[in-house]
Phi, psi and omega in degrees: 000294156356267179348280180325335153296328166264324155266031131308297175315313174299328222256356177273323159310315179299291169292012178238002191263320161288335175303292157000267176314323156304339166250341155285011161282188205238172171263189172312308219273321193294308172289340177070041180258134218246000184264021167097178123107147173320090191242146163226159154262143178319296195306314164328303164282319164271103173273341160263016157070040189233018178068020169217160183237143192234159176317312175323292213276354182278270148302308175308314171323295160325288162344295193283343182275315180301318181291343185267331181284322158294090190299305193256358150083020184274358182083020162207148187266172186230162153306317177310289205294297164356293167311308194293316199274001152260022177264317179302293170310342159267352166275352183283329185297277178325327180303305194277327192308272199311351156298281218316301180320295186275001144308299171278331184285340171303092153343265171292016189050018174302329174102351161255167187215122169269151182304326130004270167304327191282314187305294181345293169302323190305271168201133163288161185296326174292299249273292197331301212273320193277332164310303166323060197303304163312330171057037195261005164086024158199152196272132222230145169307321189302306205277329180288329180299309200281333186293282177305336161283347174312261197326314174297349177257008200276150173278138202223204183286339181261022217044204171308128181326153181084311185282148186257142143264195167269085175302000000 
């Protein structure tokens, strides 16, 4: 009995821990984090504004996310419904990406990206020239092949693309 009691307890601890941690992340747009997947904000959770999140404020967030997932309101979720509240999350995500898209290609700040802006953004005459090995003013399958393992070996905050460094 004992036994049974102690895993109740972990797995309840556990889940408040994760729960916890899932709202002191920040969200995608606010972290630029590209893998997806459940980020909250603090502000989301803390309804009384004090910069802490308490179990109360904890469960009711839970709470108000079950209910919103439950479309028909029987107090249980379905696959269905399920299906639905992660299509509503990945069209909100592709939503802020294409804000994000049209912020840096917008130029002139209209809030549209012209064609123009797009050729711009594509590759500029320095990419064009370095690619351009030969410098005969057109691009050769050798060289766009050579452009690209160039570029694929460029170095980042992770290292050789693919590769993690040492952050």
């Amino acid at each position: 009995m004992k036994h049974m009691t102690l895993i109740a307890g972990l797995s309840a601890g556990l889940l408040l821990v994760a729960t916890a941690g899932a709202a002191i992340s920040q969200t995608d747009s606010e972290k630029g984090d590209k893998r997806g997947g459940a980020r909250f904000n603090i502000e989301e959770i803390d309804t009384n504004g004090d910069g802490m999140i308490s179990q109360e404020e904890i469960a009711a967030h839970q709470a108000a996310r079950f209910k919103a997932m439950d479309i028909d309101g029987d107090g249980k979720i379905s696959s269905e419904e399920m299906a639905a509240q992660a299509d509503k999350k990945r069209a909100e995500r592709k939503e802020n990406r294409s804000e994000r898209m049209i912020k840096a290609l917008d130029k002139d700040g209209d809030g549209l990206v012209s064609e123009e802006e797009m050729q711009a953004r594509s590759m500029g005459d320095d990419m064009f020239e370095k690619l351009d090995k030969d410098g005969d003013g057109l691009l050769s399958m050798e060289e766009l092949k050579a452009g690209h393992k160039h570029l694929g070996k460029k170095k980042g905050k992770r290292g050789p693309k693919g590769e993690r460094g040492s952050e």
